[in-house]
N, CA and C atoms of all chains as a GROMACS GRO file, in nm:
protein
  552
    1UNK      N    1   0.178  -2.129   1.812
    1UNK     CA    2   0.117  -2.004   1.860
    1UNK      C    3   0.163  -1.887   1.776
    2UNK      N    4   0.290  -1.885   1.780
    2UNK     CA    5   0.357  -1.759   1.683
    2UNK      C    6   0.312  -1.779   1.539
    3UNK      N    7   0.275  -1.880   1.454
    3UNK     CA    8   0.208  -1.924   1.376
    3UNK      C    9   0.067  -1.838   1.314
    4UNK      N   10   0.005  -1.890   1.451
    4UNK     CA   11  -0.149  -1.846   1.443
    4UNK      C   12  -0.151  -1.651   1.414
    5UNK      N   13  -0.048  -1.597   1.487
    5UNK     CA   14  -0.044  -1.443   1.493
    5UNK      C   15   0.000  -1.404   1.425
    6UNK      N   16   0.113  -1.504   1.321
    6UNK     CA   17   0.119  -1.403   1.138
    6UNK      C   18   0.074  -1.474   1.066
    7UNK      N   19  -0.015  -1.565   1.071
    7UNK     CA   20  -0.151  -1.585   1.012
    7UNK      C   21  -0.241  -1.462   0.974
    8UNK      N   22  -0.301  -1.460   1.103
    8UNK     CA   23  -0.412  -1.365   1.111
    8UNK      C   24  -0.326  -1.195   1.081
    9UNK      N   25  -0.228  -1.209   1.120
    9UNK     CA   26  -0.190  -1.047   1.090
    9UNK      C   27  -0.197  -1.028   0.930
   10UNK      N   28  -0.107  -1.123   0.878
   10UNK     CA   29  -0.113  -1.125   0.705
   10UNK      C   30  -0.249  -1.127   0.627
   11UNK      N   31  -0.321  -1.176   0.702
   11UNK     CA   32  -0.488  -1.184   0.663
   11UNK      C   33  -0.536  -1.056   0.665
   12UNK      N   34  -0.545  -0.990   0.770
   12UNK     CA   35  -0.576  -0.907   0.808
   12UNK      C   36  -0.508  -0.738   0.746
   13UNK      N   37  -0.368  -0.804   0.737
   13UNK     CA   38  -0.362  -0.673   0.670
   13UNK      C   39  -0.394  -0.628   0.459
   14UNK      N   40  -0.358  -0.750   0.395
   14UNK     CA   41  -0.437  -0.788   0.297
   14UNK      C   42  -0.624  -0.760   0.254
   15UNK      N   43  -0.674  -0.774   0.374
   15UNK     CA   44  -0.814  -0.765   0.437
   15UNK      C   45  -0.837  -0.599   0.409
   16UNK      N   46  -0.727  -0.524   0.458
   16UNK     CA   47  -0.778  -0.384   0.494
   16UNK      C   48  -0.696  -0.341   0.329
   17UNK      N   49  -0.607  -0.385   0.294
   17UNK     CA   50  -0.594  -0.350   0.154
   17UNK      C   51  -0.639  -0.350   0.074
   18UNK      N   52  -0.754  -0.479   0.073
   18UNK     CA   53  -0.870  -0.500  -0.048
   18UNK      C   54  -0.971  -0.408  -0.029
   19UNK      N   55  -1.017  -0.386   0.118
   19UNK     CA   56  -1.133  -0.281   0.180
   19UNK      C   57  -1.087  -0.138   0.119
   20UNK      N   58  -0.948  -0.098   0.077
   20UNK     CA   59  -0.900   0.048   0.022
   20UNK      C   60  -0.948   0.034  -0.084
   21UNK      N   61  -0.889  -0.033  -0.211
   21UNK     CA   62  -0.936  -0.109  -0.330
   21UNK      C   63  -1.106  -0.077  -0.371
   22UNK      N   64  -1.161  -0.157  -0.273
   22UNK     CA   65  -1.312  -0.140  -0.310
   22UNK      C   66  -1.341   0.007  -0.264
   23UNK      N   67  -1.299   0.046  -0.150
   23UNK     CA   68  -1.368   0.228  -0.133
   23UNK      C   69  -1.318   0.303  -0.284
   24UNK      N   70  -1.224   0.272  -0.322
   24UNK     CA   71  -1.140   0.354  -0.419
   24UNK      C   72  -1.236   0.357  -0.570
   25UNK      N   73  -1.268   0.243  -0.597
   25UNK     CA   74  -1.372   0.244  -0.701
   25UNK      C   75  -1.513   0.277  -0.668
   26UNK      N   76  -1.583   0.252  -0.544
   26UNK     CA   77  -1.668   0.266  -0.476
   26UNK      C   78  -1.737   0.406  -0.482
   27UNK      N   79  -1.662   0.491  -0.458
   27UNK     CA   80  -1.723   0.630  -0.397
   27UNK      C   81  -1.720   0.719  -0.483
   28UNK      N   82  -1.772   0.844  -0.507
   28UNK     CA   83  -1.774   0.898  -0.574
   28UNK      C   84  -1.702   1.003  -0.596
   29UNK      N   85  -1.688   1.063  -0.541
   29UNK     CA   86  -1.627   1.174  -0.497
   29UNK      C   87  -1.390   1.170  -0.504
   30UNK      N   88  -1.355   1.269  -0.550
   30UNK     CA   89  -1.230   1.250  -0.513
   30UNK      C   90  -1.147   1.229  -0.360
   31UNK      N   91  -1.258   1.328  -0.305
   31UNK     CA   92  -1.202   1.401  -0.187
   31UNK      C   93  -1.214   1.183  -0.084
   32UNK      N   94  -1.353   1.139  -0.131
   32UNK     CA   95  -1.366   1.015  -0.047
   32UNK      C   96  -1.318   0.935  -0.062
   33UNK      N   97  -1.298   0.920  -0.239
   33UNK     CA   98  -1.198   0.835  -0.305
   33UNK      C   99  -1.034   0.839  -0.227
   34UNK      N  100  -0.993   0.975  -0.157
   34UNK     CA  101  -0.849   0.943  -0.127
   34UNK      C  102  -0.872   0.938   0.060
   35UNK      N  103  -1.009   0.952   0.079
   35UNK     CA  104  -1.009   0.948   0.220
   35UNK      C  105  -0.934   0.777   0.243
   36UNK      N  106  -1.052   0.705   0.126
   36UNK     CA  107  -1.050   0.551   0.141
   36UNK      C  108  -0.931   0.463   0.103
   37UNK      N  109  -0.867   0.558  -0.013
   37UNK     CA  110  -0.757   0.516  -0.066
   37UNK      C  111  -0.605   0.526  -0.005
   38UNK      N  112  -0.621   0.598   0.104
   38UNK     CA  113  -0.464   0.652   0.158
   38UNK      C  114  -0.427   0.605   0.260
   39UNK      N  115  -0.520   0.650   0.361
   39UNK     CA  116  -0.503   0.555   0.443
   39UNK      C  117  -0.521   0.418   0.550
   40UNK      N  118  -0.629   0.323   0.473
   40UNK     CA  119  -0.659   0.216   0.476
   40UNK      C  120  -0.538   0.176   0.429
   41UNK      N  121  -0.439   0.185   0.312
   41UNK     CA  122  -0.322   0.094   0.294
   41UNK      C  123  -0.216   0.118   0.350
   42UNK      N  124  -0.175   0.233   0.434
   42UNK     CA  125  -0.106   0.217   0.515
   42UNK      C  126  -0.115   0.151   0.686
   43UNK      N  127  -0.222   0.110   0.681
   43UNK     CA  128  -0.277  -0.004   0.803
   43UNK      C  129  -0.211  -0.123   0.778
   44UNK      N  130  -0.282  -0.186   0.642
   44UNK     CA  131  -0.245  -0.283   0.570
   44UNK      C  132  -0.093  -0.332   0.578
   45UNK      N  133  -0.004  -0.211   0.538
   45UNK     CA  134   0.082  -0.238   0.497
   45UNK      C  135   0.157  -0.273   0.632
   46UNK      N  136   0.123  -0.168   0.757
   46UNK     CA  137   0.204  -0.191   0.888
   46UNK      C  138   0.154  -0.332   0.946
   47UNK      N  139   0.008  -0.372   0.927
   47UNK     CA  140  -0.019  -0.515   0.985
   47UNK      C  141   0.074  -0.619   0.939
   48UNK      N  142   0.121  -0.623   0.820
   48UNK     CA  143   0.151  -0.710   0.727
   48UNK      C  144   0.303  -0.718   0.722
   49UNK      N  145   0.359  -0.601   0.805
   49UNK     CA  146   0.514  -0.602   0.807
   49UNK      C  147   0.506  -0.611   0.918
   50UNK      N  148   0.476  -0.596   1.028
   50UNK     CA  149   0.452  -0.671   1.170
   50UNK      C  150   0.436  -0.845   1.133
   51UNK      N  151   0.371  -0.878   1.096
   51UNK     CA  152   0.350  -0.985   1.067
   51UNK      C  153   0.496  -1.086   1.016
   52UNK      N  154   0.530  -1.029   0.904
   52UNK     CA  155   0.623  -1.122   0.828
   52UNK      C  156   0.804  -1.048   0.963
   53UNK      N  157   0.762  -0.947   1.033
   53UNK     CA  158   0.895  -0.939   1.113
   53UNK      C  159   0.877  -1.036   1.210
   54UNK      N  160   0.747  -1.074   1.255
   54UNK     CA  161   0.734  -1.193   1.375
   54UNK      C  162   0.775  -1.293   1.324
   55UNK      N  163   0.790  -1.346   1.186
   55UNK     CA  164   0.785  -1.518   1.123
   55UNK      C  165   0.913  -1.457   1.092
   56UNK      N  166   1.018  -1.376   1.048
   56UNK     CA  167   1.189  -1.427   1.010
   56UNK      C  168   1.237  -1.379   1.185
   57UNK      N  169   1.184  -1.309   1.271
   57UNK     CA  170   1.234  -1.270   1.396
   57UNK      C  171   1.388  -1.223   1.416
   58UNK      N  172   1.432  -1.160   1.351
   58UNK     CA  173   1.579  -1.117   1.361
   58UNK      C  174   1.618  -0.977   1.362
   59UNK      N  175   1.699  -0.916   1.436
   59UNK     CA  176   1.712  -0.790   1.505
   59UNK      C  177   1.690  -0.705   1.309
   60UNK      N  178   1.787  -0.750   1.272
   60UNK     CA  179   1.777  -0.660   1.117
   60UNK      C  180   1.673  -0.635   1.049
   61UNK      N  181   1.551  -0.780   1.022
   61UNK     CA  182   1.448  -0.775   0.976
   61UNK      C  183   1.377  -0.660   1.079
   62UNK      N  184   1.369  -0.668   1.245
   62UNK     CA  185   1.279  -0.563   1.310
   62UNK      C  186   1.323  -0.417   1.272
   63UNK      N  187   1.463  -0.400   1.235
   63UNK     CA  188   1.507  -0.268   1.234
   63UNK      C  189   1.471  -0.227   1.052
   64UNK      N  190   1.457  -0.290   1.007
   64UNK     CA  191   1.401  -0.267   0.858
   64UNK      C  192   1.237  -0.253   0.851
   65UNK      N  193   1.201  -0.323   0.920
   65UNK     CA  194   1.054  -0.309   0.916
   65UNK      C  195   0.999  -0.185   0.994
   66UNK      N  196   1.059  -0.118   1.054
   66UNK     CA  197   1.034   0.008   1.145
   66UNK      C  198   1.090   0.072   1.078
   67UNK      N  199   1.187   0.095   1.001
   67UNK     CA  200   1.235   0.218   0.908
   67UNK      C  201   1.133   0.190   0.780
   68UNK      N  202   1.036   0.091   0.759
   68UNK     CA  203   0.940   0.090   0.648
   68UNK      C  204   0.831   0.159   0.684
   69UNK      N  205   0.748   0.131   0.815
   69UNK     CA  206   0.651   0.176   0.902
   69UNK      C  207   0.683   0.336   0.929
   70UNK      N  208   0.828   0.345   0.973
   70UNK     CA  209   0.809   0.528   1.012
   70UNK      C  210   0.738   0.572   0.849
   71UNK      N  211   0.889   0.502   0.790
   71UNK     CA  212   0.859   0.591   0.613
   71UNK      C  213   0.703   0.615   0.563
   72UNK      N  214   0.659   0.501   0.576
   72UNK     CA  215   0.507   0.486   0.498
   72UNK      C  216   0.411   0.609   0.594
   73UNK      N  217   0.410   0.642   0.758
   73UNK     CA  218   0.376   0.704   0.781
   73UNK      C  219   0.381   0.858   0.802
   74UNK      N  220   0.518   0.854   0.757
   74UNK     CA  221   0.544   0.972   0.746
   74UNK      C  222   0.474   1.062   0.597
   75UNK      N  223   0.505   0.967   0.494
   75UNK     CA  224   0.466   0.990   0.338
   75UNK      C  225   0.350   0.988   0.324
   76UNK      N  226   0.265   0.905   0.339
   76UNK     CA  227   0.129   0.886   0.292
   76UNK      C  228   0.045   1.002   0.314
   77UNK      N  229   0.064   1.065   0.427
   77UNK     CA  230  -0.096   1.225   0.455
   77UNK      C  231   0.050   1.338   0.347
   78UNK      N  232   0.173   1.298   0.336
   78UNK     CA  233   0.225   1.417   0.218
   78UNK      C  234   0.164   1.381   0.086
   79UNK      N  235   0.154   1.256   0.058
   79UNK     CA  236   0.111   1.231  -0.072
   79UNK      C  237  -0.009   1.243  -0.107
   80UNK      N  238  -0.130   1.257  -0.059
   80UNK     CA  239  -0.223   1.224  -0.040
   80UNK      C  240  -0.245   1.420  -0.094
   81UNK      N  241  -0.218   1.508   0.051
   81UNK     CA  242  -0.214   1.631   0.046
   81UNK      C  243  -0.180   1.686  -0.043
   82UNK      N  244  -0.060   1.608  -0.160
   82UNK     CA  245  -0.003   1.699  -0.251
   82UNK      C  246  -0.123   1.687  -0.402
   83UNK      N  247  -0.192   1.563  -0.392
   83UNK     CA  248  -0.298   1.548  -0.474
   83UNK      C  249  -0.393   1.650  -0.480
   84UNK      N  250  -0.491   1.675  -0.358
   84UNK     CA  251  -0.529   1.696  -0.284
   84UNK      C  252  -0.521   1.850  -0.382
   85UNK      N  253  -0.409   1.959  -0.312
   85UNK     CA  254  -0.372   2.024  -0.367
   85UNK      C  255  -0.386   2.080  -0.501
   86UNK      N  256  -0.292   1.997  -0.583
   86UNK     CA  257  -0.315   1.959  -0.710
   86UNK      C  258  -0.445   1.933  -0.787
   87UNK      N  259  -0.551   1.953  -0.723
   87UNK     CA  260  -0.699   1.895  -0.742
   87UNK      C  261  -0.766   2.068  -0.723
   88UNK      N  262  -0.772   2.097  -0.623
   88UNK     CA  263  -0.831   2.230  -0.581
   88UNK      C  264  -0.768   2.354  -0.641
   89UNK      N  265  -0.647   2.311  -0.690
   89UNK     CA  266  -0.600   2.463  -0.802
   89UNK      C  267  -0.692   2.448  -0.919
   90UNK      N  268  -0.709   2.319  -0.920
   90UNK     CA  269  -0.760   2.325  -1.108
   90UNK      C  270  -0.939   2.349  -1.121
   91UNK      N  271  -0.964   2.334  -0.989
   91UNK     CA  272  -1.129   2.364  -1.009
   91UNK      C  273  -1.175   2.512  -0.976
   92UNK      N  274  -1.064   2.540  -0.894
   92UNK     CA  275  -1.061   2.713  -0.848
   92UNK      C  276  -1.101   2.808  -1.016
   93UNK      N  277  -1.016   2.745  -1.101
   93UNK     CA  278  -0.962   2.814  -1.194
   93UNK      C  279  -1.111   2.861  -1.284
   94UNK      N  280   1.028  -1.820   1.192
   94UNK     CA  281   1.152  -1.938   1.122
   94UNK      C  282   1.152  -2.071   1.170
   95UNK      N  283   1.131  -2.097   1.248
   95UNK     CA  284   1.126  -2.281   1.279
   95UNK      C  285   0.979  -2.360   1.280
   96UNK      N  286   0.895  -2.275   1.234
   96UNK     CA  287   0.742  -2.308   1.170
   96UNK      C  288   0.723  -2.207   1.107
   97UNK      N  289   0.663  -2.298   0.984
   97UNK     CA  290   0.639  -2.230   0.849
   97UNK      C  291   0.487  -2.211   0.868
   98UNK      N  292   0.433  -2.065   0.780
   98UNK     CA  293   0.276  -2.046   0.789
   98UNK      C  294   0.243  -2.137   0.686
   99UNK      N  295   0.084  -2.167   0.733
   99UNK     CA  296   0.030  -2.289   0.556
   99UNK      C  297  -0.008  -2.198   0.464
  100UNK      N  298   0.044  -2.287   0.347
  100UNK     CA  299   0.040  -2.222   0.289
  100UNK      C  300  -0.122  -2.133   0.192
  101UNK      N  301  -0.192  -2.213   0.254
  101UNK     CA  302  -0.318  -2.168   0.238
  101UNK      C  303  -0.368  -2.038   0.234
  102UNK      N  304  -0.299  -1.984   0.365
  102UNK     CA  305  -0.316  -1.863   0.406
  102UNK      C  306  -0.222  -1.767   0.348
  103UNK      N  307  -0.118  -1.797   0.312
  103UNK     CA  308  -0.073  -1.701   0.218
  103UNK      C  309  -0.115  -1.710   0.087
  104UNK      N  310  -0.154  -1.808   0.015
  104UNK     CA  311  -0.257  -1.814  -0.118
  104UNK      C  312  -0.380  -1.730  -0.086
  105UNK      N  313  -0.444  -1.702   0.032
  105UNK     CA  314  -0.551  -1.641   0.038
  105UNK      C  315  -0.556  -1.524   0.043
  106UNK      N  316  -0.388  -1.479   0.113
  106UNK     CA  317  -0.356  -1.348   0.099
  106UNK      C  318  -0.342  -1.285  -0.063
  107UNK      N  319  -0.272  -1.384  -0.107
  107UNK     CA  320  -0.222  -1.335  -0.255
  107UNK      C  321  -0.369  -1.307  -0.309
  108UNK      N  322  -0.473  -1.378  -0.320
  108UNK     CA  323  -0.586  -1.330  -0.350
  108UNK      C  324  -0.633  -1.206  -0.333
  109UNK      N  325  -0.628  -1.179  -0.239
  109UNK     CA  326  -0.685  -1.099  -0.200
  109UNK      C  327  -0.635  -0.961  -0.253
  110UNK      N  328  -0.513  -0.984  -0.236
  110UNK     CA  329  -0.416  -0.868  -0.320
  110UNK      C  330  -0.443  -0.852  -0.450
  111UNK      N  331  -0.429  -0.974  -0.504
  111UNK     CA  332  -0.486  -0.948  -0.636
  111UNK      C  333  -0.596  -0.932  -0.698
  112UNK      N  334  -0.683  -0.899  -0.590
  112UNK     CA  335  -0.868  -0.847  -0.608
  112UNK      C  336  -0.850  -0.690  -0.611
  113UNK      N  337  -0.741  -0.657  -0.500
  113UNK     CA  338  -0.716  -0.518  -0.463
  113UNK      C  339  -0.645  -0.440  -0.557
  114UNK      N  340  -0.497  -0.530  -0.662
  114UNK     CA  341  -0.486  -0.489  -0.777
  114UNK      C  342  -0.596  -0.437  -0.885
  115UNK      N  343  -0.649  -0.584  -0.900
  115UNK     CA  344  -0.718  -0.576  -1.020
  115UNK      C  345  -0.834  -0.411  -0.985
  116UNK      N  346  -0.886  -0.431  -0.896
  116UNK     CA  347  -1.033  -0.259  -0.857
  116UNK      C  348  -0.945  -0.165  -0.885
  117UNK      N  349  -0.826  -0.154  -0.798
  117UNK     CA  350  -0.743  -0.065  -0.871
  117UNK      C  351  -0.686  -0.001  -1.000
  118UNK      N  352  -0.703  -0.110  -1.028
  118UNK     CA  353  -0.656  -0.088  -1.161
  118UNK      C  354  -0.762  -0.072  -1.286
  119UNK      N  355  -0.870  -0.115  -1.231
  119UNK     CA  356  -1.047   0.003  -1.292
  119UNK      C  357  -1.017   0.108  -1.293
  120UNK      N  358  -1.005   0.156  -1.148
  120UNK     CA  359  -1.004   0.300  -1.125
  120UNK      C  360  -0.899   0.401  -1.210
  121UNK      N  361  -0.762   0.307  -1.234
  121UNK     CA  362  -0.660   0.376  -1.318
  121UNK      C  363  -0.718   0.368  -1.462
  122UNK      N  364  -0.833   0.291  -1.467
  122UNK     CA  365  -0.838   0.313  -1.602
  122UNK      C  366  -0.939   0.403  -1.669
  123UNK      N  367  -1.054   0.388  -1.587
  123UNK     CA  368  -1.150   0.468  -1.591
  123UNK      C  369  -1.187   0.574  -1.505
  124UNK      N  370  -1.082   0.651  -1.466
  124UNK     CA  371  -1.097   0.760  -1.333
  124UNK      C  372  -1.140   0.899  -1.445
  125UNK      N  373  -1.207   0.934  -1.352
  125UNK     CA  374  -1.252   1.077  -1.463
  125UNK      C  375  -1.136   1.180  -1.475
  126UNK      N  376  -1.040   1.218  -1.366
  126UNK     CA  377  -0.993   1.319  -1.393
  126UNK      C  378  -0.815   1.270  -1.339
  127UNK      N  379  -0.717   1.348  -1.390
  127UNK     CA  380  -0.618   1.292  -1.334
  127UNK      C  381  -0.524   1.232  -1.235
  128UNK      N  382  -0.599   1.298  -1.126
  128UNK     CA  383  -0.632   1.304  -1.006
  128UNK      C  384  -0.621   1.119  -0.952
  129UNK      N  385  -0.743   1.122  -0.993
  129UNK     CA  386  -0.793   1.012  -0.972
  129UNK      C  387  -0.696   0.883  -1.010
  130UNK      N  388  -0.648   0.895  -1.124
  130UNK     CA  389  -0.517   0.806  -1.170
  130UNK      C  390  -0.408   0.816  -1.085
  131UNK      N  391  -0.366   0.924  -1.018
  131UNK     CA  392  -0.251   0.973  -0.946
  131UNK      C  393  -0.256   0.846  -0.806
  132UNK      N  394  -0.398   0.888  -0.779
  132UNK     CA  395  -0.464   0.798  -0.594
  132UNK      C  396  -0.416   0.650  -0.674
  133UNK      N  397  -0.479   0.606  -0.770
  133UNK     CA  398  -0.502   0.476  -0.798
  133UNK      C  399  -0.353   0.416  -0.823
  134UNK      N  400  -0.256   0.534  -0.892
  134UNK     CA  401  -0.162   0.441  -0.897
  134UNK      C  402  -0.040   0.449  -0.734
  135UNK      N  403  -0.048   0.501  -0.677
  135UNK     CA  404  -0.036   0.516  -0.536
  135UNK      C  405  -0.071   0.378  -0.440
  136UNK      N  406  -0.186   0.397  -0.488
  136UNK     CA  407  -0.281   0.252  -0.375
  136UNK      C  408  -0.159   0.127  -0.452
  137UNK      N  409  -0.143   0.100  -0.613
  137UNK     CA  410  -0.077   0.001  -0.676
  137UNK      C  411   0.058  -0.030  -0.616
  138UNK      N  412   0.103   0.113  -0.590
  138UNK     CA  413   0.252   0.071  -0.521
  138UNK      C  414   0.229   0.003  -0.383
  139UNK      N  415   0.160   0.036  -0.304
  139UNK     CA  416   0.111  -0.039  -0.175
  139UNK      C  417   0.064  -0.147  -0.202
  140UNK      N  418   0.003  -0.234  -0.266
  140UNK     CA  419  -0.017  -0.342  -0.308
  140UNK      C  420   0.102  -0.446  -0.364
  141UNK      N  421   0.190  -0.369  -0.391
  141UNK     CA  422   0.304  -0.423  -0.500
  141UNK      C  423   0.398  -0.498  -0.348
  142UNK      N  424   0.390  -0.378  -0.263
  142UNK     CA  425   0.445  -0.353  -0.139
  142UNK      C  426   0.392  -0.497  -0.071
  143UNK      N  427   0.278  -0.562  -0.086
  143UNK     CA  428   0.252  -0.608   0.042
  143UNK      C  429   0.248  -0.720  -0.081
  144UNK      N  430   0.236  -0.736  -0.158
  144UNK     CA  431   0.282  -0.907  -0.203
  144UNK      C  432   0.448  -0.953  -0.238
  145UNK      N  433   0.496  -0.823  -0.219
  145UNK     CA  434   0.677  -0.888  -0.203
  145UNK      C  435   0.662  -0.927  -0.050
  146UNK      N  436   0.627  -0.836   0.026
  146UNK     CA  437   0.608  -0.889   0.176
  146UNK      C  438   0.587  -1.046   0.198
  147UNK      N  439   0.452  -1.067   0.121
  147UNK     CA  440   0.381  -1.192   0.176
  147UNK      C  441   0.485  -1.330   0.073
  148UNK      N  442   0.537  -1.294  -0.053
  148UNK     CA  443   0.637  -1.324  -0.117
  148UNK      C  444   0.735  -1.336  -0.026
  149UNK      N  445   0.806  -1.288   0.022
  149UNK     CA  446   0.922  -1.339   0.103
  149UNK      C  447   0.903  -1.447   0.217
  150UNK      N  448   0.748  -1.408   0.292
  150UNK     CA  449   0.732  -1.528   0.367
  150UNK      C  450   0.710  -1.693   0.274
  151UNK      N  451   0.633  -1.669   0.165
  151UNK     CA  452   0.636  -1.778   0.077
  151UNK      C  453   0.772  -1.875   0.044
  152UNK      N  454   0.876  -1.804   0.034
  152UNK     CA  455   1.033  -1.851  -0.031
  152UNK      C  456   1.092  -1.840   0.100
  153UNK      N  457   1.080  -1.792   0.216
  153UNK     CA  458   1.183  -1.796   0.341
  153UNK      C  459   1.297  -1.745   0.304
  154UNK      N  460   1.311  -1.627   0.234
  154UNK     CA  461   1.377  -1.530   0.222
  154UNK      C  462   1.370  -1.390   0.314
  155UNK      N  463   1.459  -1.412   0.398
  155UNK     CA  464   1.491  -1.183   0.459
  155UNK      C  465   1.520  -1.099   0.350
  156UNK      N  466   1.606  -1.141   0.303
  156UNK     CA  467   1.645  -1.047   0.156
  156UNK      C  468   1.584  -0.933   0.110
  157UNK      N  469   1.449  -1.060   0.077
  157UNK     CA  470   1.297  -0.984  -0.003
  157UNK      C  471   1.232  -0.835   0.125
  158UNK      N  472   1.305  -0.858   0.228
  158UNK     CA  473   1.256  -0.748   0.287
  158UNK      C  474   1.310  -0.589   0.243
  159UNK      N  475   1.400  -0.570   0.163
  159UNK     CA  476   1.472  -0.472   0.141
  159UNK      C  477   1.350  -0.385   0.042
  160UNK      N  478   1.292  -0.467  -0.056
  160UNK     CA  479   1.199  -0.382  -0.138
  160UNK      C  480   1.105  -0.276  -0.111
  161UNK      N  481   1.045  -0.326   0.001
  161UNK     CA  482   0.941  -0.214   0.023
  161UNK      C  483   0.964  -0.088   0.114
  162UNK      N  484   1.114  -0.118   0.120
  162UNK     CA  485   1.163   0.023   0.225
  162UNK      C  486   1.209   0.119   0.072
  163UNK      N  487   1.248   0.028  -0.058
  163UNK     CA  488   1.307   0.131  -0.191
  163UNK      C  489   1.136   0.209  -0.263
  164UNK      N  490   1.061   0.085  -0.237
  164UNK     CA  491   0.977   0.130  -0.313
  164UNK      C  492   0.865   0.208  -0.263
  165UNK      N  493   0.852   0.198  -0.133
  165UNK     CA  494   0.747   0.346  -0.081
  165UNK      C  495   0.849   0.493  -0.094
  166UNK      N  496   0.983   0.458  -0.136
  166UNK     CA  497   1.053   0.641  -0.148
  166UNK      C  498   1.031   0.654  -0.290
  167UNK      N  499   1.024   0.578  -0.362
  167UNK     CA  500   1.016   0.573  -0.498
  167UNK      C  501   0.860   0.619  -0.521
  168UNK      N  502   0.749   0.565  -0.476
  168UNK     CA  503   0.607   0.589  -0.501
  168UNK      C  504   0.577   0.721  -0.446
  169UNK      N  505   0.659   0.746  -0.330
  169UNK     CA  506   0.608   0.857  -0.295
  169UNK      C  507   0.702   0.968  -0.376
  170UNK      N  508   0.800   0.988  -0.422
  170UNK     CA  509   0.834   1.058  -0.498
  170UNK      C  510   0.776   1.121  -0.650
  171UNK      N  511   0.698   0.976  -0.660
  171UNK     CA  512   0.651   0.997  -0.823
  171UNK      C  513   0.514   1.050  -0.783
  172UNK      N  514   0.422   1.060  -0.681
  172UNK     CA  515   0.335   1.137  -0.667
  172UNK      C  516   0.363   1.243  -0.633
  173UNK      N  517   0.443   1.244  -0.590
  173UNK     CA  518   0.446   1.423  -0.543
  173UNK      C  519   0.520   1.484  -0.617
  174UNK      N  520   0.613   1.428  -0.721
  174UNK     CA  521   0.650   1.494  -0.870
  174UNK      C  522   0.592   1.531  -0.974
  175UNK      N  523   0.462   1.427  -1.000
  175UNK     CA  524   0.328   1.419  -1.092
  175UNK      C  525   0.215   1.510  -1.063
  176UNK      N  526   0.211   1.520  -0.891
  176UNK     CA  527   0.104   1.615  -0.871
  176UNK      C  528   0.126   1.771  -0.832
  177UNK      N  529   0.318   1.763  -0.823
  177UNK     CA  530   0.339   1.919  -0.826
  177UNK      C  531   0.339   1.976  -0.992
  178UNK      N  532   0.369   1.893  -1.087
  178UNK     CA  533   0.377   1.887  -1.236
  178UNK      C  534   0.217   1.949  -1.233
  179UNK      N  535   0.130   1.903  -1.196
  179UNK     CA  536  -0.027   1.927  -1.227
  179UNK      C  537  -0.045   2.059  -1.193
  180UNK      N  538  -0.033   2.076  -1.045
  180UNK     CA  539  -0.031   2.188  -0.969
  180UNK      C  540   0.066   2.314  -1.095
  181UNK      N  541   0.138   2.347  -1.108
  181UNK     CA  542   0.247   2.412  -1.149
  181UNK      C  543   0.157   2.433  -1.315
  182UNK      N  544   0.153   2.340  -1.376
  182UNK     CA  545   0.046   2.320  -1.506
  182UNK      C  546  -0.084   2.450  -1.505
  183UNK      N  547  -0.141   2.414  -1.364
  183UNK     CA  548  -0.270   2.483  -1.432
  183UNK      C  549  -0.287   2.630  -1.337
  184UNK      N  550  -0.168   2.635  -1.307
  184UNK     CA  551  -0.147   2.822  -1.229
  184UNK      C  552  -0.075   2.926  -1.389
   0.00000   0.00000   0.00000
């Protein structure tokens, strides 16, 4: 049973990583390009570390994988924004 | 830990990752403006991220879990060093 659920989680989060991937070349635009690109892989990335913390199951692995998950969510709308940023000074000009 | 995933499904993962590399890595090559290289190589570190992941379940290693807590401070540092560099550039 525990099997079947980091199966499908690892699938799944891989799944939404490739779906970033293709928006990223896909679209045209910058602004859609980082809609698709930013945060679709931080889905990915939390499915996928949920996943591999269910298959080693040990207090350290859960407490590492939640200090990966805060991090990634904390960073990703800064990184994203600082582009973002960085993009709209230079067309202002 | 006392059942292993098949390994099928982590080969299918690795695929998949490496479909998500490779588009990515179009986009780093042919992005029109710098911008665009900045997103693309961003998305790469998240990718890099989730096949050490699926890598550690492959080898039954915890160890391998340590990487992707160094390397999202690391990715996110180099974008927001690269794109305050840009920013700062064209004021």
């Amino acid at each position: 049973m525990n099997k079947i659920i980091v199966s499908i989680l690892i699938l799944a989060g891989a799944f939404f990583i490739l779906v970033a991937a293709i928006g990223l070349v896909r679209f045209k635009d910058l602004y859609s390009r980082l809609h698709a690109g930013t945060k679709a892989p931080s889905f990915g990335i939390l499915l996928i570390v949920v996943g591999v913390s269910l298959f080693f199951n040990t207090p350290v692995v859960y407490l590492k994988g939640l200090f990966i998950i805060v991090f990634i969510y904390l960073t990703a709308p800064l990184a994203a924004h600082a582009i973002v940023k960085s993009f709209k000074g230079k067309n202002k000009k | 830990m006392e059942d292993t995933i098949p390994t099928m499904v982590l080969f299918i993962a690795f695929s998949m990752l490496l479909a998500a590399m490779a588009l990515s890595f179009v986009r780093l090559l042919r992005g029109p403006s710098v911008n665009d290289r900045i997103a693309a190589m961003d998305l790469i570190a998240s990718v890099v991220m989730g096949f050490v992941l699926v890598y550690s379940v492959l080898i039954n290693q915890s160890i391998y879990f340590d990487i992707p807590v160094i390397l999202s401070l690391i990715s996110f540092f180099g974008t927001v060093a690269v794109s305050t560099y840009l920013k700062q550039r064209n004021e």
